[in-house]
Every structure is written in C-alpha cells, then in structure tokens.
C-alpha positions in Angstrom: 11.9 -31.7 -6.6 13.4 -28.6 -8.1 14.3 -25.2 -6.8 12.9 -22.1 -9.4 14.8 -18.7 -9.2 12.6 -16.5 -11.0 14.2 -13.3 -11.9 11.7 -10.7 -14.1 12.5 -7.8 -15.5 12.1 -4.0 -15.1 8.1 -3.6 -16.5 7.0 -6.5 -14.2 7.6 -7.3 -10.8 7.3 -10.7 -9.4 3.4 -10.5 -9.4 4.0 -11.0 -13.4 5.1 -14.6 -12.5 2.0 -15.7 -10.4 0.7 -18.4 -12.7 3.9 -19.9 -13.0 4.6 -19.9 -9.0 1.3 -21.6 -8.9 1.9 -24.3 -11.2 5.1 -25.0 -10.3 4.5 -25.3 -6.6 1.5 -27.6 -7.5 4.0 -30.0 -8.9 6.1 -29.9 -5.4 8.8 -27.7 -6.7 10.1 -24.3 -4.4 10.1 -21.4 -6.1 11.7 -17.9 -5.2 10.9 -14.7 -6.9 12.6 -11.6 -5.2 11.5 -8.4 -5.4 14.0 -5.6 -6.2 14.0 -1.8 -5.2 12.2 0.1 -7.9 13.4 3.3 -6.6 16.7 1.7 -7.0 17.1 0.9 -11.0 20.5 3.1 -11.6 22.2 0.4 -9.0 23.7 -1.5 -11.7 24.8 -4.9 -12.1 26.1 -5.3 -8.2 23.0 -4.3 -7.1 21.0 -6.8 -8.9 23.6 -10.0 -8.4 23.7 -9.1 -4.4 19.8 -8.9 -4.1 19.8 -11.9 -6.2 22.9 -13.7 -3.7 20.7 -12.2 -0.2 17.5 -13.3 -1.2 18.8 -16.6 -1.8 20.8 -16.8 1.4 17.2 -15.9 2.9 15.7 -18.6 1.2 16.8 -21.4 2.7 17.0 -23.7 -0.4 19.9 -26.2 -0.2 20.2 -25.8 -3.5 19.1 -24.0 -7.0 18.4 -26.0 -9.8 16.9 -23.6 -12.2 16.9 -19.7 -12.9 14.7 -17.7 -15.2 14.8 -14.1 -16.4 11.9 -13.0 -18.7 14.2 -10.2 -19.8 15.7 -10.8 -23.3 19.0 -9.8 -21.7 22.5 -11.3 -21.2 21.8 -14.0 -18.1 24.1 -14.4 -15.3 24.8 -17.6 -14.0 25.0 -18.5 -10.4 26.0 -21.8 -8.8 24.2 -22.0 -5.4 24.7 -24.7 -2.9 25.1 -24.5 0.5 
C-alpha cells in the first residue's frame, strides 16, 4: 500500500484531515499528518521543510509515495526513502 504525507495549511490543523486519514487507512494505506507550532508561523520556509523532514524521520515509513497540501501554494517536493 501507499504512504500519505498530508501537509494542511495555516486555518486548519491536521484535525481538518480526519475523514481522509479514516478512509485512507481503511484501504491499508499509512498516513502521516504532522502538526506544526502555531506559535511558530514567522519560522519560514526552513521551519516548515525540517518539521516536515523530522516528522518523517519519526515516522518510520520506508518510503513516501504521496504528499498533499490543501494550501493553494507553491508545493515542495521531497524524495523520501530510507
């Protein structure tokens, strides 16, 4: 099966993805939806991309086969295999 990244964006949190999460672990697929540090939002781009890169390390997952961002902004891409 597939490994989700789920990346939301700054009016949601990853609670906005529930339904989703749901489904697609229902199907067999992992799914990872990190939370960033609200307090935190001036960080910049680093920020995001090493909270993205530590929660992944903290995931386990072999592999990442698909990432999502629900914000209609410019997507980083991140090859992922350990």
């Amino acid at each position: 099966m597939s490994s989700y990244y789920l990346i939301y964006n700054s009016g949601q949190g990853p609670e906005g993805w529930r339904l989703l999460v749901q489904e697609l672990e229902r199907h067999g697929h992992c799914v990872l939806t990190p939370a960033f540090d609200v307090n935190r939002t001036d960080e910049g781009l680093v920020y995001h991309a090493e909270t993205i890169v530590e929660a992944l390390r903290r995931s386990g997952f072999q592999s990442l086969d698909v990432v999502i961002d629900s914000a209609r902004t410019a997507m980083i891409s991140i090859s992922w295999a350990v």
